[in-house]
N, C-alpha and C positions, 0 to 999 in steps of 0.2 A: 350419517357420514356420506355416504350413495345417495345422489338423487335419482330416485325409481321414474321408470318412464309412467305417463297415465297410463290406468291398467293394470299394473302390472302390481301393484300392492294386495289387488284383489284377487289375483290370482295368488300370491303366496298365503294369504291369509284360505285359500280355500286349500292348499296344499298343507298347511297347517295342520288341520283337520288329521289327516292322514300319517304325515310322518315330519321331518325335521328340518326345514330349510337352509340352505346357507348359501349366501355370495359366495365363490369362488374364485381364484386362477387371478389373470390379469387385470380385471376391474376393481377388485379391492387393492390390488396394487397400485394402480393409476388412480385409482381415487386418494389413495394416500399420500403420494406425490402431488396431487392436485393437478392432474394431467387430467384432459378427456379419459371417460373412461369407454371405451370399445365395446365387442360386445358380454351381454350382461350371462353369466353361468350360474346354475343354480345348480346344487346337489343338495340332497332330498334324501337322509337318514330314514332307519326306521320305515320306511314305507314299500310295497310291492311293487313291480314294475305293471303291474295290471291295474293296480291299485292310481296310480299314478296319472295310468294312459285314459282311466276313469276320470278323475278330478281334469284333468287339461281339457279334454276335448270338447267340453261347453263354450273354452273362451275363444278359439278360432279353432285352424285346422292344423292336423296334429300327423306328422312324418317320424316314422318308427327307423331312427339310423341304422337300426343292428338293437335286437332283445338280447345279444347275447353281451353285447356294451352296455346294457342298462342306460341307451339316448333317448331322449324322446327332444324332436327340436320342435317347438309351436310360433306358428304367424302369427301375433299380435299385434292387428292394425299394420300389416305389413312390417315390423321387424319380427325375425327370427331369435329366439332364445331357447337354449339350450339347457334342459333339465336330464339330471344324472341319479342314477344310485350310484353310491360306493363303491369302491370294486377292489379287487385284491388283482394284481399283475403279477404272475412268475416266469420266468426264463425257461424257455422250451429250446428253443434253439439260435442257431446264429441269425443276423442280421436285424432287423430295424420289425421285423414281423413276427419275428421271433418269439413271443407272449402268447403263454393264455390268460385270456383277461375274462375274470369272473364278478358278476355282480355279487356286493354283499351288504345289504339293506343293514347289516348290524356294527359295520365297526362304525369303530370312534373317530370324533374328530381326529384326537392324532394317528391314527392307524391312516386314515383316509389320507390324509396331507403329506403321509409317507410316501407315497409314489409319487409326487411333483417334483419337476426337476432342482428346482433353486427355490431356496426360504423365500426369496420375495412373492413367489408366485405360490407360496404353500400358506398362508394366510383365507381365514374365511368371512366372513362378515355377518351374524344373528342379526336379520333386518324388524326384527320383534323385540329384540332387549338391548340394539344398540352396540352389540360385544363384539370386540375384536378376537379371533381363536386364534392365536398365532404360538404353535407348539414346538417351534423350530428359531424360534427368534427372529424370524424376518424384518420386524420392525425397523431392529437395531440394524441388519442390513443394508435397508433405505438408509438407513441416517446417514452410514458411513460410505453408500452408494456400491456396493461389495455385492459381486453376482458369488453366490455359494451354493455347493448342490447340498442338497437336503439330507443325502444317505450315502451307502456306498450303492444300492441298487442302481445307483445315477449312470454308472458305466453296463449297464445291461440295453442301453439306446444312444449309443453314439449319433444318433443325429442331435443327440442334447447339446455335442461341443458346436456343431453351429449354430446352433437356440444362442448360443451363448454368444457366438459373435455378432448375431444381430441383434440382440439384446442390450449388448453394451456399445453398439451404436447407439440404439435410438434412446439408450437412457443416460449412458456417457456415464457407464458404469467400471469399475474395474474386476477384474475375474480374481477372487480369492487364490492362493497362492497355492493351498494345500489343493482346491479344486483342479487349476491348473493340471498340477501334479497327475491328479487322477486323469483329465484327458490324454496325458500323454503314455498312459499304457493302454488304450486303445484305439493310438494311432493308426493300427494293422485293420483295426473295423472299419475305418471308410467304404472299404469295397465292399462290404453287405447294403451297403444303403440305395436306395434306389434314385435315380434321377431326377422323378418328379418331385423326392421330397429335399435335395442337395436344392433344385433350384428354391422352394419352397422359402427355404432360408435366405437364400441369397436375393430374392423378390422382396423380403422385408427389408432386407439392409438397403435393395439399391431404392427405396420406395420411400422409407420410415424414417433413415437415421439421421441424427440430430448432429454427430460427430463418426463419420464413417470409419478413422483411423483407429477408433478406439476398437469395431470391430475384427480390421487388421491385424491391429495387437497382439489381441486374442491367438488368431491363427498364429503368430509367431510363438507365443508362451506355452501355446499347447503342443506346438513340433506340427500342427496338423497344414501346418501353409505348405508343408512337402505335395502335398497334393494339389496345392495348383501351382505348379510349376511357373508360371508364367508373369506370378507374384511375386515368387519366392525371387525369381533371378536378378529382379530389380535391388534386392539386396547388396551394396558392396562398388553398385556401378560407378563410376566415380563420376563428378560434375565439375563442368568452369567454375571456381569458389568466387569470383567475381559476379559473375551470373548467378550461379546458386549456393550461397551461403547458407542457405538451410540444411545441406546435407547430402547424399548419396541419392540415388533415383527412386527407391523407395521412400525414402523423408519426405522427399518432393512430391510423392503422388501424393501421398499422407496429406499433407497439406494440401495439395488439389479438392481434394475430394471434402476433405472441411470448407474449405471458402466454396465452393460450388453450393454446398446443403444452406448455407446463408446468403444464398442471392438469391435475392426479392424474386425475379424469372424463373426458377426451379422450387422457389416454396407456392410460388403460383400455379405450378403446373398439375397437372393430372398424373396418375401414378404410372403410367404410360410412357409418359413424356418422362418422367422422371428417374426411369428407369434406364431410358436410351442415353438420359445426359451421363448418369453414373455412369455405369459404363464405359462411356465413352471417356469422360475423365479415367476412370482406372486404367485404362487402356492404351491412353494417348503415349506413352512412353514406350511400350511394351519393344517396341525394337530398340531401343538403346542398348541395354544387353550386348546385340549383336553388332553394331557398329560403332560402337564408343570407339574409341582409340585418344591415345595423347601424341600430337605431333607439333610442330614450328609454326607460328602463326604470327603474323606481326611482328618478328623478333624473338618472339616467346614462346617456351615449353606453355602447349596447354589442352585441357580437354575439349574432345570435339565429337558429335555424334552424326557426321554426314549421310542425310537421307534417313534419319531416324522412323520419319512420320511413316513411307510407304513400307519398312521392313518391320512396322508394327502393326501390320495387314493380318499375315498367318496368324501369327500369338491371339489377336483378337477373333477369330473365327475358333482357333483351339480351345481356347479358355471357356467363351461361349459356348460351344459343343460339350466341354466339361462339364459344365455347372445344370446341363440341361435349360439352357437359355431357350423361348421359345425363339421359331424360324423367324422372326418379325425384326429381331432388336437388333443384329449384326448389319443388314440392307443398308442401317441406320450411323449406328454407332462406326463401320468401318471409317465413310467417307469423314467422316468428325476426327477421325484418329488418321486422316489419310491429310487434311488440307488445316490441321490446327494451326499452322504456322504458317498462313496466308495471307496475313497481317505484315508480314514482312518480305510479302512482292514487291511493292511500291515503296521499299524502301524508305524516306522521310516524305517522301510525294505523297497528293490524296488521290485514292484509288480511282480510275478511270470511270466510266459508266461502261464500258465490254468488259472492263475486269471482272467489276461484281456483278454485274447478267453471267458470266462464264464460270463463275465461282457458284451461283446460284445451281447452273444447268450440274455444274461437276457433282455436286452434293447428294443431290436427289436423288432417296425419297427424305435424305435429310434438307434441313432448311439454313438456310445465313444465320437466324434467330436462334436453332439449335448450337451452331460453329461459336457465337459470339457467348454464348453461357461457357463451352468448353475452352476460348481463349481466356475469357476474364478468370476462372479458375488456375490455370494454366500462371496466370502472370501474378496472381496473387498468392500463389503458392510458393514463395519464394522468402519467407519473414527471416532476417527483419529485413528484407531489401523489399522495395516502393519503386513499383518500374510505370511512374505518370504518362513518361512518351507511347511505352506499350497502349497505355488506357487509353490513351488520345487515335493513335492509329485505332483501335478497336472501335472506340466510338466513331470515327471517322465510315468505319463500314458500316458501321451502324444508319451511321444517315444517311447515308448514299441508298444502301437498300429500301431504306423507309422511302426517301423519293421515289427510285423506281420500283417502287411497289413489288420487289424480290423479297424481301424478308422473308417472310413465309414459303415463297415455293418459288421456285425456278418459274421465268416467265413466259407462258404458252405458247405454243407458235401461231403465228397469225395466219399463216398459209397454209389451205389444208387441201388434200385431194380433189375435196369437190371442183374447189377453184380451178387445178389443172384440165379438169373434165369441162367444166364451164368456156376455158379456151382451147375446146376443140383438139387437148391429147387424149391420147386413148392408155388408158391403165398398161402398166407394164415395171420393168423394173428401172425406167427413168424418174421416174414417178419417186421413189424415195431418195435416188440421186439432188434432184431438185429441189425438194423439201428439204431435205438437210441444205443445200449451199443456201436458201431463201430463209434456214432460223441462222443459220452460221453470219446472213446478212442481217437479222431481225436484232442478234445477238450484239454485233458488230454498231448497229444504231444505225444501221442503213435507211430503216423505217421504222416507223411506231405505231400505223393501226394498218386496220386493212385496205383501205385508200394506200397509202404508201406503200404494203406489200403485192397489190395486184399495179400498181405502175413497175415495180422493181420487175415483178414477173415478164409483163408486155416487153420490158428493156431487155430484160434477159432471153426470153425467145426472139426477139428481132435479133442479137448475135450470137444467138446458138448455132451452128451448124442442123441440118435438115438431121 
């Protein structure tokens, strides 16, 4: 059912020897769905942890995570894999660390598979006889695409209910109803959980998911979206139903954030990259909230969110601080959630050549290529309405960048300090005065290489004052 990496079959068959192998967790899961499977987990019944660290350490080099885990992870030709004993987890205290976790070489497959959070992930795989152990039903979970927690133990790690929303992202799963239930009495545990592992979660969804709304969901069914506030408020906002027929501001990200994970540019990218566009989509409304209002326009009662983009500044810095976003993704994601609606400077015109050079410099350390993923999301998020003119202004910046070679990064300056020293000024604080007015010209299309920028210079000192 698994196809084993080279290798890797001889080492189970020497683990054999010893005690009871079994695929584990997410790869017998994704193998069952016929998805790649990630990385591969082996637990190892019936065997010693000494026993164990014996048998691996012939096939590469072998790192002891914690003996008191019963981990041993081994490098096999450069991937890492993860061998376990069994272990029995009980509730010591509050929060997410809260466990003593004891290895125990003797339970049974189903004793073992009791501690997993959801049947899908409590499935094992006998890579020897073929056999599927699945003593929770998980199978039939897949079928019906149903995230279910395995036990009631399930509520003794509230970071399970995020498990859960990034899960049925990236599976486009729905959350069992009774399960639900259960998160929602341990709404009050959030605050045990620790930051690096809230983002943990939230790095899968903005990375992974296939349908990010369905993660959302989640957060609503379980009551747990109180906790980010910043989500929750887009709830109720109202929208011009000519404009947005899809719904309130919330429907509308919902759908943002689905057409965004199906463009070609964000399935392409690196999980980096991937992260800053999420985001950013999630994000791009986040002030409407605060300036919606319904007033006279044209004749007509209607909704209007003036200056939406800059008053969803804060919210995106809070929320980020929330979730423990690393310092790297806000730099990013702000400017995208500050100029999403740039496309409509130039009104039915095609944008200038200073426009998009000034649109580029504004952005930075975001890029035009970044803006054009969070607009085409943006305008596609709006079903059943098909906004082609939006597309076209979009594409229109599109090619305008590609010409002047902005896409990717705001365009360098040509004129740099040497050069002032080269005509005989002396360093000081005129010195960045001039730089800046020589890219404000470079920006402006005064010039295009450095021929052009040291004429503009020689101009500009002949009518500078001494």
């Amino acid at each position: 059912m698994i196809d084993l990496p080279e290798k890797l079959p001889a080492v189970l068959e020497a683990v054999r020897a010893i005690g009871r192998p079994r695929l584990v967790g997410g790869c017998v899961r994704d193998a069952l769905l016929g998805r790649p499977s990630g990385d591969i987990d082996i637990e190892v019944g019936e065997a010693s942890f000494d026993s164990l660290l014996d048998v691996l350490a012939p096939f590469g080099s072998t790192d002891v995570v914690g003996r008191s885990f019963g981990t041993i992870k081994l490098n096999l030709r450069g991937t890492n894999y993860d061998f376990s004993l069994p272990r029995r987890e009980s509730k010591t205290g509050s929060g997410h660390r809260g466990f003593k976790i004891a290895p125990d070489p003797h339970l049974s497959d189903t004793a073992a598979a009791s501690r997993r959070d959801f049947t899908i992930n409590a499935i094992a795989w006998d890579p020897f006889t073929q056999r599927l152990i699945d003593p929770y039903n998980g199978q039939a979970d897949l079928r019906h695409k149903t995230l279910r927690h395995t036990s009631p133990a399930f509520v003794e790690d509230p970071l399970r209910v995020l498990r859960a929303m990034q899960l049925a992202a990236r599976l486009e799963f729905e959350l069992a109803p009774e399960t639900a239930e259960l998160c929602r009495t341990i709404v009050a545990d959030y605050s045990d959980l620790p930051h690096e592992r809230i983002w943990g979660e939230w790095e899968k969804w903005a990375t992974k998911s296939t349908k990010p709304s369905q993660g959302l969901k989640v957060l609503e069914q379980t009551g747990w979206i109180e906790h980010f506030p910043e989500i929750d408020a887009l709830r109720g906002v109202e929208q011009e139903p000519e404009w947005h027929p899809e719904g309130d501001v919330y429907v509308h990200t919902s759908h943002c954030l689905d057409a965004l994970v199906e463009d070609s540019d964000w399935i392409d990218s690196d999980a980096e990259r991937r992260q800053n566009l999420t985001f950013a989509v999630l994000a791009h409304d986040f002030g409407k909230p605060k300036t919606t209002e319904r007033v006279e326009k044209h004749g007509r009662m209607r909704w209007t969110s003036p200056r939406h983009a800059v008053a969803g500044l804060e919210p995106t810095d809070r929320f980020l601080q929330r979730i423990g976003a690393p310092l790297r993704i806000a730099p990013i994601a702000k400017p995208l959630v500050q100029y999403h609606l740039a496309h409509h400077d130039s009104g039915k015109n095609e944008p200038s050549d200073p426009q998009i050079r000034r649109l580029a410099r504004k952005l930075a350390p975001a890029s035009i290529k970044d803006l054009l993923a969070v607009m085409r999301a943006d305008c596609c998020g709006r079903p059943p309405r098909e906004d082609p003119e939006t597309l076209t202004r979009i594409a229109l910046i599109a090619e305008k960048a590609a010409s002047l070679a902005v896409a990717a990064q705001a365009p360098p300056p040509l004129l740099q300090g040497r050069h002032l020293i080269d005509a005989q000024l002396s360093p000081g604080p005129v010195f960045s005065k001039i730089l800046a007015e020589a890219y404000e010209a470079q920006i402006n299309g005064d010039f295009e290489d450095i021929t052009g920028a040291l004429d503009w210079l020689d101009c500009h000192l002949k009518n500078r004052p001494n």
